[in-house]
N, C-alpha and C positions, 0 to 999 in steps of 0.2 A: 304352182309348185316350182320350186326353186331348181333351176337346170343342171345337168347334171355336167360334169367338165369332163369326161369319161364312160364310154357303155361299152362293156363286152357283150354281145350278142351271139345267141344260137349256140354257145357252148356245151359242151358237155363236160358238169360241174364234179371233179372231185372234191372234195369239199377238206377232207384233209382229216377228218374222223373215222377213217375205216369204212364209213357206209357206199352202196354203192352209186356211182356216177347219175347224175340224172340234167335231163336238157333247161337251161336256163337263161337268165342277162343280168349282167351285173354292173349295177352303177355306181361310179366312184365318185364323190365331191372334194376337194383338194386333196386328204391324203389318208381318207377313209373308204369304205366300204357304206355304202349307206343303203343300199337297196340288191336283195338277192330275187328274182323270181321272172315276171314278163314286164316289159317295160317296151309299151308301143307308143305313148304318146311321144310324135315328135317334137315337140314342141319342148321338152322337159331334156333331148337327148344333144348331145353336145359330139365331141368327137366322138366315133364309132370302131371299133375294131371288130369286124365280123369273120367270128370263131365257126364257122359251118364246120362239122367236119375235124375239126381239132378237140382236146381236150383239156380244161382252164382245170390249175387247181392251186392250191400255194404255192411260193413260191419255198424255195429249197433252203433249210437249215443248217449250216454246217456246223455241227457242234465240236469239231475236232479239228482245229485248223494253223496253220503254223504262220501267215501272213501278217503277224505284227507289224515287220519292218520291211516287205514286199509294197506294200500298201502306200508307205513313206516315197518309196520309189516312184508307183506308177498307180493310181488311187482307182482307176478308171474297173479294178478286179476283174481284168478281160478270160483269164480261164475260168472263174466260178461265176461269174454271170452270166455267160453263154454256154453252162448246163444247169441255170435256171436256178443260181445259189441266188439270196436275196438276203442272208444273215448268216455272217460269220463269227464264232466265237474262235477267239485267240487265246495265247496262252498258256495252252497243254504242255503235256508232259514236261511240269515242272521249269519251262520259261515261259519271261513273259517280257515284254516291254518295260517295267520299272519292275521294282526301283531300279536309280540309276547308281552307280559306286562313290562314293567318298570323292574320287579322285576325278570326275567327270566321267568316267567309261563304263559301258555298258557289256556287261554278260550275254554274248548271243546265242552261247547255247547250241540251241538246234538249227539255224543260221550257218551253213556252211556252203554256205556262198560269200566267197569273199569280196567280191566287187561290187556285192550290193552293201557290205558292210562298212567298205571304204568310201563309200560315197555318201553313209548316215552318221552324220555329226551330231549326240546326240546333244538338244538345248531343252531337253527338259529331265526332271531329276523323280518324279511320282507319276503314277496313274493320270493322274489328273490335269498335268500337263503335259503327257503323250495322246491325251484324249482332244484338249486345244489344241496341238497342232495337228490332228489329223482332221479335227474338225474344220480345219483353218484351211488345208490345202483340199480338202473335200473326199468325199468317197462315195464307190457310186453302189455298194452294198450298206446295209447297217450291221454294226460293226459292235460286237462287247467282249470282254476280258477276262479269264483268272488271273490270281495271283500266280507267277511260278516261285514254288518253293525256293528250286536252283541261286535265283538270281535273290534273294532275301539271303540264302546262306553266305553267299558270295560278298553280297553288298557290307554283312557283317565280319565274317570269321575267313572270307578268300576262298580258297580251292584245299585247305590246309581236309588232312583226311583224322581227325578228332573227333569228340565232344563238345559241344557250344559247353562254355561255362552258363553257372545261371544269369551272370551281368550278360553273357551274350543272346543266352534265352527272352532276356527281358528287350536289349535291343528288337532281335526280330519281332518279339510281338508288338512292337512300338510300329515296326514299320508293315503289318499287316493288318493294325488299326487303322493306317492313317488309308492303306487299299481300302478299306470298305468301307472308310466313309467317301471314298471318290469313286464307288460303285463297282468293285469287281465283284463278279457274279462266284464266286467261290476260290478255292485252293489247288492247285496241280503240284502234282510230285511227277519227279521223273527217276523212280528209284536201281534204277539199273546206270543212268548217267552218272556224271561228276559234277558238282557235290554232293547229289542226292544220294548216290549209294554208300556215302560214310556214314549217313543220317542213321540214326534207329528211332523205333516208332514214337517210344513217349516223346519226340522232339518234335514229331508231326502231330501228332495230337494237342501236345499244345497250342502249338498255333492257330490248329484247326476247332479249338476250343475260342479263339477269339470271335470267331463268326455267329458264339450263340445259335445256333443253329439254325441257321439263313444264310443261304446259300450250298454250293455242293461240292465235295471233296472229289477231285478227280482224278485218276493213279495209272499212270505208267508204272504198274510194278515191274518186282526185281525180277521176273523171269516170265515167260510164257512158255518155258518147255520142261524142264527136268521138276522145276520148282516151282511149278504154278498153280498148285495144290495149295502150298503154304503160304505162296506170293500172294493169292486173292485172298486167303485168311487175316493176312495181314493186312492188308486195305479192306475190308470188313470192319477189322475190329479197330483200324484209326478212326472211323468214320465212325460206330457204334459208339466208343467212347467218347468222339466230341460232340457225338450228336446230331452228326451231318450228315445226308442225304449220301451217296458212295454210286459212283461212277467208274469202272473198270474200262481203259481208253484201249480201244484197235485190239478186242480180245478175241483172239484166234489164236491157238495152240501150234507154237511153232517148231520146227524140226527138233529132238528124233519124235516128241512129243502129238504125231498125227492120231486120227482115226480115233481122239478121244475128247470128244467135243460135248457129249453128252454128262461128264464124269465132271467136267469144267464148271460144264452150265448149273449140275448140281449145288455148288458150292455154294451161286445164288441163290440158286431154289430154297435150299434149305436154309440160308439166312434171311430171305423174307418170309418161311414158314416161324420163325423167330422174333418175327416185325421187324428187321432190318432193311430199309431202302435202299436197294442198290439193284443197277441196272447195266449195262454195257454197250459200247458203239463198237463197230467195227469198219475197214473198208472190202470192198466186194474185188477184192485181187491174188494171188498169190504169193506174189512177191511184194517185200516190206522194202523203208527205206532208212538209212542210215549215216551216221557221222563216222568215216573210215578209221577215226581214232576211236572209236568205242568198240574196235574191233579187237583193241589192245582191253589186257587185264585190268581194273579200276585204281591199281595202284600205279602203273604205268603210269597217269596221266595226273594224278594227284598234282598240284600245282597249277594247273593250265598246259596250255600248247607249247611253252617256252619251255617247261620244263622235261616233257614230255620228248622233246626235240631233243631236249641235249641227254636224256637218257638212251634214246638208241642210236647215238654217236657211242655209246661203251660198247665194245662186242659182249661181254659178260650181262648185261642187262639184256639187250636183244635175246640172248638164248636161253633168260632166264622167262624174258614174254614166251618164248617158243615154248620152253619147256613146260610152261604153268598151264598154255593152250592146247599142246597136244595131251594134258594129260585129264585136263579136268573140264575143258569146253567151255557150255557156259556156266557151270556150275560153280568160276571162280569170280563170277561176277562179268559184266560187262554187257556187252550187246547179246541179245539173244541170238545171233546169229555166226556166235563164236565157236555152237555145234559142227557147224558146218564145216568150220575152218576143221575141227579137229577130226571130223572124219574126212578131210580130204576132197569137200568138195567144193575145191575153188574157182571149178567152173561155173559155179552159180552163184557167185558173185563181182557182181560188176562196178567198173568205176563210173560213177554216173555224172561228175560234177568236181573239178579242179578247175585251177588256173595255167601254173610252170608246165603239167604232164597234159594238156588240153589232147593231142593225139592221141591219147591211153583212152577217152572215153566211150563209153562202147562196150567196152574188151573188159571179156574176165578175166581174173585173176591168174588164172593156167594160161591164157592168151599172152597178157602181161608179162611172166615170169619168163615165156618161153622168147617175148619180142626182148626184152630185159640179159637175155641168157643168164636168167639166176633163177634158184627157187622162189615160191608164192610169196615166202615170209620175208623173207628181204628184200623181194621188192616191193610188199606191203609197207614194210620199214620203211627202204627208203624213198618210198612218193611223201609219205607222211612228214621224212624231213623236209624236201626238197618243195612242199605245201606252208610248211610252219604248220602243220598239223590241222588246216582245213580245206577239208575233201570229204565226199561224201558217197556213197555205194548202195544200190540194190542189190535184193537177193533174193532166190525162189527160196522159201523157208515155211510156207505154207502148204497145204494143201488143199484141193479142189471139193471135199468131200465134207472138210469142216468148214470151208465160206459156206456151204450150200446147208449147213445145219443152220448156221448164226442167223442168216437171211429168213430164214420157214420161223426161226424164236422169236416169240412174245414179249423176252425180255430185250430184245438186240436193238440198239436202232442203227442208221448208214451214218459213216462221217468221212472223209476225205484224208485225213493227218496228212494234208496239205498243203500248199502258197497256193496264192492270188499271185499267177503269172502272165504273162506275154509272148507269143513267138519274134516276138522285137526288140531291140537292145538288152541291157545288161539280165532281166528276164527270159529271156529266151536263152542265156549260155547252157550247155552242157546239157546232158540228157536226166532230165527229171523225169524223177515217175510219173506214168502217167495219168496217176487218179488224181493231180494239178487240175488235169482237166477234164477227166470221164467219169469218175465217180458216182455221179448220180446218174446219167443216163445211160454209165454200164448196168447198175444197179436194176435198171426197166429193159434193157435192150437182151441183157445177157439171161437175168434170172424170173422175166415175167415175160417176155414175144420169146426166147431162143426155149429154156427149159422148162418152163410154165409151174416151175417151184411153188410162184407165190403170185395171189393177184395185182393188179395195178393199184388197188385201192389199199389194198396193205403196205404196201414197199410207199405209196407217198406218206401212208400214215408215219413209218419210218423214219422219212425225209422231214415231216412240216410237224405236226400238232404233237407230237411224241417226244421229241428234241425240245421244242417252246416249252411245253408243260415242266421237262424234266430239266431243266433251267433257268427256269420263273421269266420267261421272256413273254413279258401281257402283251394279248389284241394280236397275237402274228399265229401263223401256224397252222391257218385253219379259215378258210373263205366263207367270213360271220357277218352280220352288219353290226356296223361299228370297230371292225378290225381293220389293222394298218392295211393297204392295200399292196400288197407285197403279189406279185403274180405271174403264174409262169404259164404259156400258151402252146401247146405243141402238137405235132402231127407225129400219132401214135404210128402209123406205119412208116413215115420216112425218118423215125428218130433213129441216128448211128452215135454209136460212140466211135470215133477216130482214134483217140489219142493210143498210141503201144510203145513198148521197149522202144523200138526203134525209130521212131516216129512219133515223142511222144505233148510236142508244142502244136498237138493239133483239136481245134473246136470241134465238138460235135455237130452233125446234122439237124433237122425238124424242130430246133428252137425256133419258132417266130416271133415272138414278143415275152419283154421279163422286164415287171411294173415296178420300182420301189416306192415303197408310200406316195402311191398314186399316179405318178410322171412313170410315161414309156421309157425307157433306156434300151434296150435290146428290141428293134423293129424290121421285122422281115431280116433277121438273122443281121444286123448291122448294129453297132454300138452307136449312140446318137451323142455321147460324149457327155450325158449327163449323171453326174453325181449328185445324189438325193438321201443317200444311206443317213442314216442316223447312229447317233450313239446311244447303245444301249447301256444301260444301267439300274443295276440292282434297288 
């Protein structure tokens, strides 16, 4: 028998299906899985990693993750692989990596980090050659794509707040043909952002009619508090009407909108009693994270950051933002955390991520105003000038009682709406949230060993084979033979999540080894500086 390059031994196998855990050894030959069960002959057994005492299961899917152009920076994905991420989909909420603009520049979108933006030149113009040079500089997760709507509208028609004519209809779908024949794995809207929120649905539908129905529509809708009744209806019936598969991204019911999670979830319920396909991720936090300009009205910003700038240089436009926010929240469009601002509670929101105000981070907005000696709004105003309008803010707008419903649902799976970061250079600036890097091992630590919610083999099923299925990602997701060897190794009682508010460029604890197709990368909690990840594609 042909030896093996790889044996996990004495494991206890989740396996990544829901079923429960059972004692096993698992032998890998270059970057499959090829034998699950006892495996004594030595003679057949190659390097050993003996699992006594630990628990082997897939390794971690992220299906909601914002490191396109994180990755470009620093490949090596040191917060999502040391809590046992091993596949990352990028993308969401309506950006993506391409296209790139007419003019060479690139739409970052949800990128508000400026330092890592100023240092990505982009030299390629499609999918398909943002996939070459990622492959070209390496990565050490396996890595695939949506389309983001955003940067399609952008690339066509700008930041203009209109109708695409139909010559501009027919451009975008030119250039979401040319996305899926370089394999992205479906469509993201981010409809509460700029441009997405000028968009109305038959303009999404169409394009999402070019995928024939393969691949999956994925929606940052327009709201998750006042209007997210209508909001999920609405991405429903884009997805119904083009045919596609419908993904509802980080759905948790955000302020004043609590304690009605059950009412939300129906919306599914009842469109797959319909035959509708649609399912939801969420992350396991309370507080969400944000671009501080989406804190402004969706007309405010129309144009971009330059224009955006020089509107609240007019005092009359500033109090026209005030006026529109104290009176209608988020109801006038924008971040869903525009509730907040209008009932006053700007201590829960913080700045999490500048350049010029680097001292301000930390500190909320009532901290801010009061260090500032001005009120919340102007000095919301002016960091945003004094940024060029990128900055970026957390904020407690969840609550504790609807994460703990979505977690126990059948229909929910775990995602991060994260980067692939670092506690070391340009990476490591400012305080990011930090499901960057706890995500999946709060996911275990917080709501399977602290409140016993749910068990371990359900929350991985969450994390691996439920995410792959529900993304057409073959052979990963689930510890088969014949499956990419993708694997994550851990010690159920010493596993911590680290990473908080205040502290939040920190790795977790009890990760001992995370496999990607086949090779060690993450060994006795150490990076070994190997990049193995693959590119995925549809």
């Amino acid at each position: 028998m042909e030896k093996f390059d790889l044996v996990i031994k004495n494991g206890r196998i989740i396996d990544g299906t829901g079923n429960p855990w059972f004692y096993g050894d698992i032998g890998i030959r270059k970057d499959k899985i090829v034998q699950i069960g006892r495996i004594k002959d030595p003679k057949v057994i190659g390097k050993i990693i003996d699992a006594e005492g630990l628990f082997v299961s897939p390794g971690f899917i992220d299906i909601h993750a914002h490191s396109e152009f994180t990755l470009l920076i620093n490949g090596l994905a040191e917060s999502k692989i040391r809590q046992g991420v091993t596949t990352e989909i990028v993308g969401n909420c309506g950006f993506s990596a391409a296209p790139v603009n007419k003019d060479g520049s690139i739409y970052y979108g949800a990128l508000e980090m400026k330092s890592v933006a100023e240092k990505i030149k982009p030299d390629w113009s499609d999918i398909k050659g943002y996939f070459k040079l990622l492959k070209s500089q390496g990565v050490s997760v396996n890595i695939g794509t949506l389309l983001g709507h955003n940067n399609i509208r952008v690339a066509v028609m700008g930041q203009d707040n209109r109708k695409p004519t139909s010559g501009e209809i027919g451009e975008m779908k030119k250039l979401v043909e040319k996305a899926v024949k370089d394999g992205v794995l479906g469509l993201s809207t981010g409809l509460s952002y700029g441009p997405g929120c000028f968009s109305e649905k038959d303009e999404v539908i169409e394009l999402c009619k070019v995928f024939s129905g393969h691949g999956i529509y994925a929606s940052h809708i327009r709201s998750l508090n006042d209007t997210i009744i209508e909001a999920s209806e609405e991405a429903i019936e884009i997805g119904e009407k083009a045919g596609m598969a419908i993904q509802i991204s980080h759905y948790v019911p955000c302020y004043p909108y609590w304690h009605k999670a059950d009412g939300v979830i129906n919306v599914l319920k009842n469109a797959r009693k319909r035959g509708i396909d649609v399912t939801c991720d969420f992350f396991p936090y309370i507080i969400g994270n944000v671009s501080l300009k989406s804190l402004c009205p969706p007309w405010a910003f129309e144009g971009g950051n330059k224009k955006l700038v020089e509107r609240l240089k007019i005092p009359e436009i500033r109090e026209k933002i005030k006026e529109d926010t104290l009176k209608f929240g988020s109801r006038s469009g924008g971040s869903f955390k525009r509730a907040l601002i209008k009932d006053d509670h700007w201590d829960k929101i913080w700045l999490s991520h500048c350049n010029v105000n680097s001292d301000l981070i930390g500190m909320n907005f009532k901290e801010i105003a009061e260090k500032k000696e001005t009120d919340p709004f102007n000095a919301l105003f002016d960091i945003l000038i004094e940024e060029s309008g990128v900055a970026s803010v957390v904020a407690e707008d969840r609550c504790e009682e609807d994460v703990e419903y979505f977690m126990k649902h059948p229909l929910s799976m775990i995602a991060s709406d994260g980067y692939s970061l670092a506690p070391y250079g340009i990476l490591g600036e400012g305080k990011q949230h930090p499901r960057s890097y706890g995500t999946f091992t709060r996911a275990i630590c917080e709501y399977v060993k602290k409140k016993e919610l749910i068990n371990l083999e359900e929350v991985i099923k969450k994390m691996t084979l439920f995410p792959a299925k529900r993304f057409g990602i073959k052979k990963r997701g689930q510890l088969e033979e014949g499956f990419y060897a993708d694997i994550v190794i851990y010690d159920y009682d010493e596993l911590n999540d680290l990473a908080s508010m205040v502290n939040p460029h920190c790795y977790p604890e009890g990760i001992h080894y995370v496999i990607v197709n086949g090779k060690v990368t993450i060994e006795k909690n150490q990076h070994l500086n190997i990049k193995n990840g693959k590119i995925l594609t549809k």
